[in-house]
Each structure stands twice: as structure tokens, then as C-alpha cells.
C-alpha positions in Angstrom: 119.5 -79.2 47.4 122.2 -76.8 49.4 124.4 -79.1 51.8 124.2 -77.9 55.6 127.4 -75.9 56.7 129.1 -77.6 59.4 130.9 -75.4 62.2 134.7 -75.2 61.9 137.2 -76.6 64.4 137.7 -72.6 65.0 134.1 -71.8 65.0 133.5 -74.6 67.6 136.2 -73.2 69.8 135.1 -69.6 69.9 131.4 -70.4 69.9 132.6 -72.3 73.5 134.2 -69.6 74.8 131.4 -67.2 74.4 128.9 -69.4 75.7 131.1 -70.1 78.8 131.8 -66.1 79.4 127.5 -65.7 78.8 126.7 -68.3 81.0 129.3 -67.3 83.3 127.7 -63.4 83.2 123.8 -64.6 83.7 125.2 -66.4 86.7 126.3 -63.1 87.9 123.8 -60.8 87.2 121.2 -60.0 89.2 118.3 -60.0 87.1 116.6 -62.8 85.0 118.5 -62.4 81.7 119.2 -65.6 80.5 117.6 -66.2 77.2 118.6 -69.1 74.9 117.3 -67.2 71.7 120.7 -64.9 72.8 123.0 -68.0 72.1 120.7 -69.6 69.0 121.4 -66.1 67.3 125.4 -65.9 68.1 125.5 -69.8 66.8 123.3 -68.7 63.4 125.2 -65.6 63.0 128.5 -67.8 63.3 127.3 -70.1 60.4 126.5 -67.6 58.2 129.5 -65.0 58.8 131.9 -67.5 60.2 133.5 -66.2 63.4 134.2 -62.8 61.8 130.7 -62.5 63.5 132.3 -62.0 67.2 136.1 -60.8 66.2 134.3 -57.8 63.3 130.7 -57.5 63.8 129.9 -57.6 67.7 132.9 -55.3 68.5 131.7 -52.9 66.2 128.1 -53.6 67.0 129.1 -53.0 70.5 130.7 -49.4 70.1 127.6 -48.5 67.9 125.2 -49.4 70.9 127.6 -47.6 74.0 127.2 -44.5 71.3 123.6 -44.9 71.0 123.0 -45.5 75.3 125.3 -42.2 74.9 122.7 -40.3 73.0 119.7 -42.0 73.6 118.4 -43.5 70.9 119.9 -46.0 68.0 121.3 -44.2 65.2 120.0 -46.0 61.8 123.1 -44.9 60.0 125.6 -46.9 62.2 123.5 -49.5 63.7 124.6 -52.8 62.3 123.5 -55.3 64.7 120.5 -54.1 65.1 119.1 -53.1 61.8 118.4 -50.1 60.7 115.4 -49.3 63.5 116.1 -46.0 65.1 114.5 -46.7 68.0 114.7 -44.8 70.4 116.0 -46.1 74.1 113.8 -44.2 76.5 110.5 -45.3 77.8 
């Protein structure tokens, strides 16, 4: 039987911090986007990838989706938050 993997002291810091600056940004935003499914994914991703997952990943993640607003769709070679979907971004 695998032992659950508890959050760092690190992990619990950062994992704070970003769901302070999200809450702080639904607060602000005009539309309904509050989701907790947004925060239970950045917690899960945390556990598995340690916080490599917001100081690597989402940075990266992030310049891969401005690109992909850029050109309209997401490109399945560089998407890695995502997944490899290709979808495209237009209705």
C-alpha cells in the first residue's frame, strides 16, 4: 500500500499564494469564473510535480496558450498543459 504524499512546508506556501492571487482575480472579474475544480487541479498537480508545477510548467504552459490565442487554435506540438488536443479556439 503507497503512503499519501504530504505537501511540503514550500508547497504549502506557494499553493497559498496562488489561491490568494485566484481568489483575489475572480473577485475582480466580471464574469462568473470561479470554479473550485481550477484550484483542486493546481493542488493535484502540486502533489504530483511538486511546485515545479507553477515556477516550470504554468509559465511555459502559459506562453504556449498566448501563442495559440495568437493563431487561433492550440498547437498539439507545444501544448503541455493542455494535452495534446489541437482544438481549435474559434466558435
Amino acid at each position: 500500500m503507497e503512503a499519501k504524499r504530504r505537501f511540503t512546508d514550500a508547497e504549502i506556501s506557494a499553493l497559498e499564494m496562488v489561491e490568494a492571487v485566484y481568489m483575489d482575480a475572480c473577485a475582480k472579474c466580471i464574469a462568473d469564473v470561479c470554479d473550485s475544480r481550477d484550484l483542486e487541479t493546481i493542488r493535484s498537480r502540486v502533489k504530483h510535480q511538486g511546485v515545479s508545477f507553477l515556477t516550470i510548467t504554468l509559465p511555459n504552459s502559459y506562453k504556449d496558450f498566448e501563442r495559440s490565442v495568437e493563431v487561433g487554435y492550440i498547437d498539439s506540438t507545444v501544448s503541455e498543459l493542455f494535452g495534446n488536443t489541437g482544438h481549435s479556439l474559434r466558435s
